[in-house]
C-alpha positions as CSV (number, residue, x, y, z in Angstrom):
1,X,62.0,-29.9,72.6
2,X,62.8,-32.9,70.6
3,X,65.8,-34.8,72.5
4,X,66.2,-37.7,69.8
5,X,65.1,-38.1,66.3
6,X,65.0,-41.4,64.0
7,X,64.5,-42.1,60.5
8,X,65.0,-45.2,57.8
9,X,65.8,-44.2,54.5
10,X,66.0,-46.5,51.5
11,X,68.1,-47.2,48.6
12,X,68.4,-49.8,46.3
13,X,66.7,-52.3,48.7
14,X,69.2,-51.4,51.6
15,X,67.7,-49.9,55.1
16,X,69.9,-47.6,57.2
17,X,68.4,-46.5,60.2
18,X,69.6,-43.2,61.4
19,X,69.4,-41.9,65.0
20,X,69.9,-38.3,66.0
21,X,70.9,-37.3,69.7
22,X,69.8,-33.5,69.5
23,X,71.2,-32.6,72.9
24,X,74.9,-33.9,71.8
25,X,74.5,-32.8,68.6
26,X,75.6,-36.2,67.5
27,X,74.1,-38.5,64.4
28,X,74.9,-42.3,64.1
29,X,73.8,-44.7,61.1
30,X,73.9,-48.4,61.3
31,X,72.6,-50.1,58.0
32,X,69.6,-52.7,58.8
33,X,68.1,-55.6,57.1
34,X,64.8,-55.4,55.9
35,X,62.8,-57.6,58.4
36,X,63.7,-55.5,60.9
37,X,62.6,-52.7,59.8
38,X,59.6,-54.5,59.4
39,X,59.4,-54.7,63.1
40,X,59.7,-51.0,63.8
41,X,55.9,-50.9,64.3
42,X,55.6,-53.3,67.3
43,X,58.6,-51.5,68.9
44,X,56.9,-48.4,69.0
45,X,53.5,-50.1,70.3
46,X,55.8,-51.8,73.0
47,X,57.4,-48.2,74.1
48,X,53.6,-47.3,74.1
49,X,52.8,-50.0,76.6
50,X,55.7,-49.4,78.6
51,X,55.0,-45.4,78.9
């Protein structure tokens, strides 16, 4: 069952980062700058670490 989904989608050189609470049903956006989407990479391999 998937309890939270994320994605980053791209358009004309803006980031918005889109998170998906599937239980709630609920969606918030929050536009990001670039370097840190850049850094999305060693979050995930620091949630690997912590798990």
């Amino acid at each position: 069952m998937i309890i939270y989904s994320a994605e980053v989608q791209e358009a004309e050189g803006r980031y918005t980062l889109t998170i998906t609470d599937h239980r709630l049903s609920t969606t918030q956006s929050a536009e990001v700058p670039p370097h840190m989407v850049d850094q999305i990479p060693m979050v995930l391999q620091m949630l690997r670490m912590v798990g």
